[in-house]
C-alpha positions as CSV (number, residue, x, y, z in Angstrom):
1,X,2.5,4.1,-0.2
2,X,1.3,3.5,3.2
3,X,-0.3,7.4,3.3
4,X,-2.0,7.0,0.5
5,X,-0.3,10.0,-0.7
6,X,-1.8,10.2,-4.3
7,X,-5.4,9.4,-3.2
8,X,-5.5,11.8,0.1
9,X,-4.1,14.7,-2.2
10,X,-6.0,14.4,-5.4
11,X,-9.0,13.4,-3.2
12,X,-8.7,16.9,-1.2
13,X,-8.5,19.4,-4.4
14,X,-11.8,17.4,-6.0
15,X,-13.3,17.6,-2.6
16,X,-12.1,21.6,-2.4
17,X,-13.5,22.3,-5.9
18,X,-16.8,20.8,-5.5
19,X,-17.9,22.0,-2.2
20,X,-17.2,26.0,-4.0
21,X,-19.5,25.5,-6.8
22,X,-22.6,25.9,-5.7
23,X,-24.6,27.1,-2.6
24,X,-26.3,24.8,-0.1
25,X,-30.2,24.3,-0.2
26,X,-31.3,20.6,1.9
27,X,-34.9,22.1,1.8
28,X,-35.2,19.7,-1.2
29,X,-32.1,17.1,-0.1
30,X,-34.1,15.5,2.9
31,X,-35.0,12.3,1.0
32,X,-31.5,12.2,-0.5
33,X,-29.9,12.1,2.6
34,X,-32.0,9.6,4.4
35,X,-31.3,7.3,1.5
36,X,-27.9,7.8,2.2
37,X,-27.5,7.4,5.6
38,X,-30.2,4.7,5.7
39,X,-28.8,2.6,3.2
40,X,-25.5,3.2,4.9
41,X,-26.9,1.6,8.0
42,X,-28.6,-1.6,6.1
43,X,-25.3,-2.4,4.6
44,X,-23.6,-2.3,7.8
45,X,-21.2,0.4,7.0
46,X,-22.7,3.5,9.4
47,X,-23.2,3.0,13.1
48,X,-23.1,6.1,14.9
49,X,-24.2,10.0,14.4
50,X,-24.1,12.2,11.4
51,X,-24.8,16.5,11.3
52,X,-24.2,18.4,8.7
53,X,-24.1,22.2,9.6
54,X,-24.4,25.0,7.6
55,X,-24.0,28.9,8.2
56,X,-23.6,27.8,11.9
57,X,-27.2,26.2,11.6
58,X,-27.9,22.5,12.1
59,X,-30.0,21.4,8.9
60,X,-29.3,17.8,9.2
61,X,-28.7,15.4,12.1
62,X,-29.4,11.8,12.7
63,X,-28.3,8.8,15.5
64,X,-28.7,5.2,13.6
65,X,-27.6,1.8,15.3
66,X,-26.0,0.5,18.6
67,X,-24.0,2.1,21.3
68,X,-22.6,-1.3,22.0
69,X,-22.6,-4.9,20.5
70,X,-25.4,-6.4,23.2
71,X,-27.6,-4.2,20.6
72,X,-30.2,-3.6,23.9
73,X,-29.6,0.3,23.4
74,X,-29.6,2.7,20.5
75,X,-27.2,5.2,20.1
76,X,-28.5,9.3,20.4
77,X,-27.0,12.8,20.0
78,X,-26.0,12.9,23.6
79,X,-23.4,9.4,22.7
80,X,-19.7,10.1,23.3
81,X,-17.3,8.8,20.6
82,X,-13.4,8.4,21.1
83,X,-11.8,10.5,18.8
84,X,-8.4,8.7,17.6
85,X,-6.2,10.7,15.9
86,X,-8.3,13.9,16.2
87,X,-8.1,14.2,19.9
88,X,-4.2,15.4,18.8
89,X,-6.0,18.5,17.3
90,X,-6.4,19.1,21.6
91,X,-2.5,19.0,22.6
92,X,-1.6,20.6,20.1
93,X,-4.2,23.7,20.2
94,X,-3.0,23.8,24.0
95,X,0.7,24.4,23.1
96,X,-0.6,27.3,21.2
97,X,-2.4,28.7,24.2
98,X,0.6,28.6,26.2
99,X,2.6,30.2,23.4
100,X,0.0,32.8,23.2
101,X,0.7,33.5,27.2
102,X,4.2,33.9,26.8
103,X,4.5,30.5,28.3
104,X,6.8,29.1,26.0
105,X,8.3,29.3,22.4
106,X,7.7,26.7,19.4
107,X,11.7,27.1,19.1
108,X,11.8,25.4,22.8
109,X,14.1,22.4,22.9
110,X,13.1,19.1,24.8
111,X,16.4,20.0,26.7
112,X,14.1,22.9,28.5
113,X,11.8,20.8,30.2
114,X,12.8,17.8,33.0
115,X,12.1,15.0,31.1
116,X,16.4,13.8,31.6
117,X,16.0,12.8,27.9
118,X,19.5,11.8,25.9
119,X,21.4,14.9,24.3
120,X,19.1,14.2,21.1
121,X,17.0,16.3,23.4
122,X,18.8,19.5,22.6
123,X,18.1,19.0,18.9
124,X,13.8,18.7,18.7
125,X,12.4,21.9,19.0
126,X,8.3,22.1,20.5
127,X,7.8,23.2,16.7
128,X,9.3,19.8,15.4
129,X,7.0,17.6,17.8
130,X,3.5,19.7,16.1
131,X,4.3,18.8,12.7
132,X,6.3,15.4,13.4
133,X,9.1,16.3,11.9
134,X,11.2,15.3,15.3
135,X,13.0,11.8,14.3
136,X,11.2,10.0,17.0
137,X,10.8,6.2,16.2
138,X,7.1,4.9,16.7
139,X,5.5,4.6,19.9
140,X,6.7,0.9,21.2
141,X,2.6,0.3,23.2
142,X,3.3,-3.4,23.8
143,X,5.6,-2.0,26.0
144,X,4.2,0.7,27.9
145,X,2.4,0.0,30.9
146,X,1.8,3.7,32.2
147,X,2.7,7.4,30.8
148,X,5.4,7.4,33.3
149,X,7.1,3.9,31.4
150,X,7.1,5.3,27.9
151,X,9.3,8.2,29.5
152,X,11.8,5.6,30.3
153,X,11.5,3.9,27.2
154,X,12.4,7.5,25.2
155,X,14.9,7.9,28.0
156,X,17.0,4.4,26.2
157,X,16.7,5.9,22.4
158,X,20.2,6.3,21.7
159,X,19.8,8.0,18.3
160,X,16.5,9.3,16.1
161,X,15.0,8.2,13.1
162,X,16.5,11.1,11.1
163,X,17.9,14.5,12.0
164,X,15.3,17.0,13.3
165,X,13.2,18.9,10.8
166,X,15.0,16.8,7.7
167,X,11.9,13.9,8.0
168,X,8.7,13.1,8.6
169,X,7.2,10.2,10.9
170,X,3.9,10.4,12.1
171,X,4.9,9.2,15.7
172,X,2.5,9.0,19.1
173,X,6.0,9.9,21.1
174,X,5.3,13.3,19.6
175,X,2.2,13.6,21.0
176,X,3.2,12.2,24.7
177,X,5.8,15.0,24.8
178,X,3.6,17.6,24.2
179,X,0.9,16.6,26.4
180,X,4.1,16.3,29.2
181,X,5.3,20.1,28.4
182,X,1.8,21.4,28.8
183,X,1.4,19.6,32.2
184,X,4.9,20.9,33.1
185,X,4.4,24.5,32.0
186,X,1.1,24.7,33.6
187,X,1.2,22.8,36.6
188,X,-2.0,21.2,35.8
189,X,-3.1,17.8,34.6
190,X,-3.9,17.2,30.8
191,X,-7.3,16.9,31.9
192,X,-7.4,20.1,33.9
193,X,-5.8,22.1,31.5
194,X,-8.2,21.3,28.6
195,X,-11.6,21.4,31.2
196,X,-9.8,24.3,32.0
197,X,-9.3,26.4,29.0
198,X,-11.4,25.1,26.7
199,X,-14.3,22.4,27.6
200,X,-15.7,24.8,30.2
201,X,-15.0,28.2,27.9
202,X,-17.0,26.5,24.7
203,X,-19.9,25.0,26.9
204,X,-18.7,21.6,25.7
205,X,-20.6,19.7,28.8
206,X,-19.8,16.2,27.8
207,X,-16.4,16.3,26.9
208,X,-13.9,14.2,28.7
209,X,-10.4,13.2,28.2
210,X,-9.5,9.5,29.0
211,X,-12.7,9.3,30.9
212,X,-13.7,5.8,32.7
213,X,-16.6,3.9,31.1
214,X,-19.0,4.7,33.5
215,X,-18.5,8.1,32.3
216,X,-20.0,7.2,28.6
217,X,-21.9,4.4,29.3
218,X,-23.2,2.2,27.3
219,X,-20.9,3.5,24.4
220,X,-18.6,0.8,23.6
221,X,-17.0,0.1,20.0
222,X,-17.4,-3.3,18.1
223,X,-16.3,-4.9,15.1
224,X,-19.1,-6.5,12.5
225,X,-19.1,-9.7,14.3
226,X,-20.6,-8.2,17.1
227,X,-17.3,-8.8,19.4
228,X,-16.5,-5.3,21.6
229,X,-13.4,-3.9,21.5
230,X,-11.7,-4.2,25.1
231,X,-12.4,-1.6,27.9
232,X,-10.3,0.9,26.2
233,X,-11.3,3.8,28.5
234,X,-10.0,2.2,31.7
235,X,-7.7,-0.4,30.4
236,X,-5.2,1.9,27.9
237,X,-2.1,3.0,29.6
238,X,-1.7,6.1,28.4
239,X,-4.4,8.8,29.0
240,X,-5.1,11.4,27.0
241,X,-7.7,10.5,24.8
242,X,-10.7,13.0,24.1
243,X,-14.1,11.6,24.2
244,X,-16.8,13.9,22.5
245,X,-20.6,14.1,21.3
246,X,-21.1,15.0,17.7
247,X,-22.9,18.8,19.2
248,X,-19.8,19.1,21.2
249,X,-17.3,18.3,18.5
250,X,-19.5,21.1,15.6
251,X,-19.2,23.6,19.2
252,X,-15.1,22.8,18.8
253,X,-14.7,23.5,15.1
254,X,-17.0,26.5,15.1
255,X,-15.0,28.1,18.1
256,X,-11.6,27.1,16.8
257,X,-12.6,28.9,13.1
258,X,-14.4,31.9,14.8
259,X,-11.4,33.1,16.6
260,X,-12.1,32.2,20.0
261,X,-9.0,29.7,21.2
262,X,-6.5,30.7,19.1
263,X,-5.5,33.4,17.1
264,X,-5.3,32.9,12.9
265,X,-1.8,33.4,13.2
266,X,-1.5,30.4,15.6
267,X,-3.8,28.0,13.6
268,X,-1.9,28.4,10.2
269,X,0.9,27.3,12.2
270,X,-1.1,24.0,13.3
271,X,-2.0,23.7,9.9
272,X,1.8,23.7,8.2
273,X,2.9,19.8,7.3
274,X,6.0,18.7,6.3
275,X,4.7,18.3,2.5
276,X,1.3,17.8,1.1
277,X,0.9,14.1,1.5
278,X,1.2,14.4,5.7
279,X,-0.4,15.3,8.4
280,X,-0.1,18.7,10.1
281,X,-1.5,19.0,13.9
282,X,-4.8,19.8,12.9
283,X,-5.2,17.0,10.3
284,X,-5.3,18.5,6.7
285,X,-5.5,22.3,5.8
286,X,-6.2,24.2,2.2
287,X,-5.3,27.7,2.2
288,X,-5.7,29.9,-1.1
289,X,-4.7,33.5,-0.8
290,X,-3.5,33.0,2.8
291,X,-7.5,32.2,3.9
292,X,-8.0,28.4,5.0
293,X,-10.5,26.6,2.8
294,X,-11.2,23.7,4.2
295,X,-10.1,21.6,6.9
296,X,-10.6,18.0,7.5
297,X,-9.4,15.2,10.0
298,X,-9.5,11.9,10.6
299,X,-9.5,9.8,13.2
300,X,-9.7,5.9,14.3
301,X,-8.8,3.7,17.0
302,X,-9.3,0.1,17.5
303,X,-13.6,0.4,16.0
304,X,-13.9,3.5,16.9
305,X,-13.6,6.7,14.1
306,X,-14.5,9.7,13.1
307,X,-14.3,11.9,10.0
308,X,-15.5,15.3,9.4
309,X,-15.0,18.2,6.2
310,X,-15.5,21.5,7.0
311,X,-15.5,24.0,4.1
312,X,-14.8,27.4,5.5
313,X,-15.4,29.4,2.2
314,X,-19.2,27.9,1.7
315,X,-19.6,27.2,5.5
316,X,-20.2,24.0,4.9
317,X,-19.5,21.3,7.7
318,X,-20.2,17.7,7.8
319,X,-19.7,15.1,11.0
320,X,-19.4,11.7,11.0
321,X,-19.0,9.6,14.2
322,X,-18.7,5.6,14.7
323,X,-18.6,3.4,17.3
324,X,-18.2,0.3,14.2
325,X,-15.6,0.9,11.7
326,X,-15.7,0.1,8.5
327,X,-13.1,2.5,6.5
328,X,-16.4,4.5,4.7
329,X,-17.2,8.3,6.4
330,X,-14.7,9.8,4.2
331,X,-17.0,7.7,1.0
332,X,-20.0,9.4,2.9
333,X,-19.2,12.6,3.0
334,X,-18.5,12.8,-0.2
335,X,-21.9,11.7,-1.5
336,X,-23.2,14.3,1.4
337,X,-21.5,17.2,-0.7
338,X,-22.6,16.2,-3.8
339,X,-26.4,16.2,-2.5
340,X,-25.3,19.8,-1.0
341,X,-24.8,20.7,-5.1
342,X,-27.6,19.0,-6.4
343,X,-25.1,16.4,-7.9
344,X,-25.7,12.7,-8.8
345,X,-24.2,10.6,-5.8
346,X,-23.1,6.7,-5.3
347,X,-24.4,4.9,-2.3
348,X,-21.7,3.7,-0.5
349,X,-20.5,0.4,-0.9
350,X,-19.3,-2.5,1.3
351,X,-15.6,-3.1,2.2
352,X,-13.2,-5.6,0.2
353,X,-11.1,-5.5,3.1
354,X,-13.4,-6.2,5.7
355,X,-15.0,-9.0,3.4
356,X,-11.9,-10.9,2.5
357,X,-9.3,-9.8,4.5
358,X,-9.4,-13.1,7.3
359,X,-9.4,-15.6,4.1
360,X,-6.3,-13.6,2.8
361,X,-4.1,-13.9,5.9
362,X,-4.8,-17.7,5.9
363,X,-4.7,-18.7,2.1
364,X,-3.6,-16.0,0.0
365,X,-4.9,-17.9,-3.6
366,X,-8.2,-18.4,-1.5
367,X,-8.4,-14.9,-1.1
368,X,-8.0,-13.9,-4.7
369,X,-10.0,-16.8,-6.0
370,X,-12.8,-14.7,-3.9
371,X,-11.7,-11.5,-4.8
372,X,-12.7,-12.5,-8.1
373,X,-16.0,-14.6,-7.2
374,X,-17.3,-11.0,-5.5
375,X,-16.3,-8.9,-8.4
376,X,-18.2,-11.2,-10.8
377,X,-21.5,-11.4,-8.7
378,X,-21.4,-8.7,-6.4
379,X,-20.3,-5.7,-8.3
380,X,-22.6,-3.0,-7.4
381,X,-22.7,-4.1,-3.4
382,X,-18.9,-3.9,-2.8
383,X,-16.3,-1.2,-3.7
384,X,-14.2,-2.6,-6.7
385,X,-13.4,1.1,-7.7
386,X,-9.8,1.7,-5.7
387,X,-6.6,-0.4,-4.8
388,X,-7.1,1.2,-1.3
389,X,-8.8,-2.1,0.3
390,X,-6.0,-4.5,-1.2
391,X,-3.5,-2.4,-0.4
392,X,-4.4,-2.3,3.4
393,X,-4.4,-6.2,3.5
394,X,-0.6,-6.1,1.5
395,X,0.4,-4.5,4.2
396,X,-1.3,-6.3,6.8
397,X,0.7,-9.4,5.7
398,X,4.0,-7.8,4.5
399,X,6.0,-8.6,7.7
400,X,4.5,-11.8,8.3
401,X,3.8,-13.2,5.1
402,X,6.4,-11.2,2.4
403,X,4.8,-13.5,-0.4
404,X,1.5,-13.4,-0.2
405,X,1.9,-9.7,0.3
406,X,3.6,-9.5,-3.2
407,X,0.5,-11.8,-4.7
408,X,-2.1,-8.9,-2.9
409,X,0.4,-6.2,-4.4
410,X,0.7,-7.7,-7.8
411,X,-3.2,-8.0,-8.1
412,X,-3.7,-4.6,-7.2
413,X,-1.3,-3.8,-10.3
414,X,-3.2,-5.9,-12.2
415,X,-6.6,-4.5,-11.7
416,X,-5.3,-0.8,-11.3
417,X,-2.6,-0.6,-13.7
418,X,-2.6,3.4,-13.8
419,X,-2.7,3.8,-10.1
420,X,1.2,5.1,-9.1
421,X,0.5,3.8,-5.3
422,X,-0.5,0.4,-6.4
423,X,2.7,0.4,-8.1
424,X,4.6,1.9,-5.3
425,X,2.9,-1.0,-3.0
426,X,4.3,-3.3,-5.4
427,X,8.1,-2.4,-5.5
428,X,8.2,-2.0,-1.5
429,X,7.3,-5.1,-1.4
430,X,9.8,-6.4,-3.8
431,X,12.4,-4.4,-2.0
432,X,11.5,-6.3,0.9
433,X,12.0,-9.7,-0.5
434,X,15.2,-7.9,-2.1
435,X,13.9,-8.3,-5.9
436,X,15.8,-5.6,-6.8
437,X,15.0,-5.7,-10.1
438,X,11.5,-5.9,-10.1
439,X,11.1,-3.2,-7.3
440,X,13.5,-0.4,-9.5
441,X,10.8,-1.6,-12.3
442,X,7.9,-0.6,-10.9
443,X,9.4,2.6,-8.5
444,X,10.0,3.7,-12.3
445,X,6.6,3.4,-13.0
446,X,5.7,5.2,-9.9
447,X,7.8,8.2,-11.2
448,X,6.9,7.9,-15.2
449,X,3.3,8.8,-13.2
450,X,4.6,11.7,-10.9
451,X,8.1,12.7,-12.0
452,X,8.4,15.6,-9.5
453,X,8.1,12.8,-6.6
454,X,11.3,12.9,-5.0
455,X,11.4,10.1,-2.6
456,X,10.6,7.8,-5.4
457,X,13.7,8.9,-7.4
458,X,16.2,8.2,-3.9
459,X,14.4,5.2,-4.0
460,X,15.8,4.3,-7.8
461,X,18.8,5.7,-6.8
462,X,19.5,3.8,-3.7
463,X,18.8,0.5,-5.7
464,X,20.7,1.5,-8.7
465,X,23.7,2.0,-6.2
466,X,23.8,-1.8,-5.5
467,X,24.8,-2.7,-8.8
């Protein structure tokens, strides 16, 4: 399953449980955590800013690598980061502000604003765009050359991906939409409206929202080759990306939790998903007797990301920013909370995925004749512990390459027999290829694992209903 649903579930509870057992003392964790971060940064796998903040103190903060791939500067707490995904926790914490004005209503339908969409545009409510529930296909970005050309692309969709509210597609057309109503309703630009209401309220000097390089210069992301990404700050079409420090984005989550944007009310709605395995505005929320728990998020785009876990009831939060992406802030925040407990922790390891994935799009046997040639020397360096890594490259190659695909699916059932996703993986794939047979095999498997998983047994059912 291309969310990960299994992992990112399971993976929250552990995370929920451990960070409420025991109370936070780095007094003794200093070494701990420099061994961690440190031997992050000698592997490759960290490039960017870490702070871990708790009671509303900073106890633990530190800038390692380069801000861009000439390596002639360092990176410091005063770098700006893109955020990805979690710039969307911005749009949609701005709806609420205009709700909260009497402004507008989540029940609002598209059909309000002048946008001279289709008559599907009566059906999605303001509510369906914040939790993606709308039916809007992807974004089509090949094809967009400016915000103004994606409206005429939504402008030609005859019909939606499902009716509103009965589905869930986690679609950047949501997001355009509400960035549109909030400029509409407030007669302000996107960027206005957030320096507006809340850079300039929360002291958050050095954020910006699709600001041009010369605004965060030198930052620029890069892969491990040392190759920058392109000039996505003035090059991408559509604007709306926020760009923040790691002090600016702890000022964010502190204010957003203490009260001071939006009311409780309003964030438990930012919070409700469509079901547990996707994502709600605000990334991923745990309440327990109506109090939030914890709240993490997310975000990547192109090399850059960003990750942080903020544990409400131990006040407990942890940052981690990267201009150099290499799938492993969630694995070190992990190892972060356990040193909070006093707990044994694994340094992180190197990526699968970015080690073999070029060899696997060219020669698939190549690939898993390395796979193999790692595993058997290389072990303790690289991270042989998920199907997460070949799972990423099955899908990398499912629509250009259905067979090799299969051959990464079926060895990620072969080393992780027990794991319902790999399985899941698997009979996607077969279904693909139409292998009925094999694909109702192993979607069986998927619910022998999880029998309450619903969209597994329409799956069955659906393939059963060819015979």
């Amino acid at each position: 399953m291309k969310q990960q649903f299994l992992h990112s579930v399971i993976g929250l509870a552990l995370l929920i449980v451990g960070t409420m057992m025991s109370p936070l003392s780095y007094a003794n964790d200093q070494k701990q955590l420099d061994k961690l971060i440190q031997t992050s940064h000698q592997r490759g796998l960290f490039n960017g800013n870490i702070m871990v903040v708790k009671n509303k103190q900073l106890v633990y903060q530190k800038s390692l690598g380069y801000s861009d791939a000439s390596k002639t500067s360092k990176i410091d707490k005063n770098s700006m980061f893109a955020l990805g995904s979690i710039t969307k926790e911005f749009n949609s914490v701005a709806i609420m502000i205009l709700k909260e004005k009497g402004l507008l209503k989540l029940s609002d339908n598209l059909s309000r604003f002048k946008f001279d969409l289709p008559s599907w545009s009566k059906e999605i409510t303001i509510a369906h765009l914040l939790n993606y529930t709308s039916g809007l296909p992807r974004m089509n970005f090949r094809a967009i050359k400016n915000s103004q050309s994606d409206l005429e692309l939504l402008r030609k969709i005859k019909s939606l991906e499902f009716n509103p509210g009965e589905g869930y597609l986690y679609s950047n057309n949501n997001v355009f939409l509400q960035i549109r109503i909030i400029e509409e309703i407030s007669g302000m630009t996107y960027s206005d409206f957030l320096m507006k209401n809340i850079f300039k309220p929360l002291a958050m000097q050095n954020a910006r929202v699709s600001p041009h390089s010369s605004e965060i210069a030198p930052m620029r992301a890069f892969n491990n080759s040392f190759v920058s990404d392109p000039l996505y700050a003035d090059n991408f079409p559509l604007k709306g990306m926020v760009n923040l420090t790691v002090g600016d984005l702890k000022k964010w989550l502190l204010a957003l939790h203490g009260g001071q944007v939006i009311s409780k009310n309003s964030l438990k709605i930012l919070f409700d998903a469509y079901s547990a395995n996707s994502q709600a505005s605000l990334g991923q929320g745990f309440y327990k007797n109506n109090q939030l728990q914890v709240h993490t998020h997310h975000g990547s785009d192109l090399n850059w990301e960003n990750y942080f876990h903020y544990n409400l009831k131990d006040d407990l939060l942890v940052i981690l920013m990267t201009n150099n992406k290499n799938f492993k802030l969630r694995s070190i925040v992990d190892s972060v909370i356990k040193i909070s407990q006093g707990k044994s922790f694994e340094l992180p390891r190197k990526s699968l995925y970015s080690e073999i994935r070029l060899t696997c799009y060219d020669d698939v046997d190549l690939c898993i004749k390395n796979y193999f040639a790692l595993k058997k020397s290389n072990k303790d360096l690289y991270d042989f512990s998920n199907p997460s890594d070949l799972n990423r490259i099955g899908y990398r190659l499912i629509e250009s390459n259905i067979l090799a695909a299969i051959k990464i699916f079926e060895l990620a059932v072969d080393e992780f027999p027990e794991e319902a996703n790999a399985h899941d993986s698997l009979a996607e794939a077969y279904l693909s290829n139409k292998n009925y047979s094999l694909a109702l095999k192993h979607y069986q498997l998927v619910l022998s694992f999880h029998p309450e998983h619903e969209e597994t047994q329409k799956k069955i059912n659906n393939i059963k209903g060819r015979n």
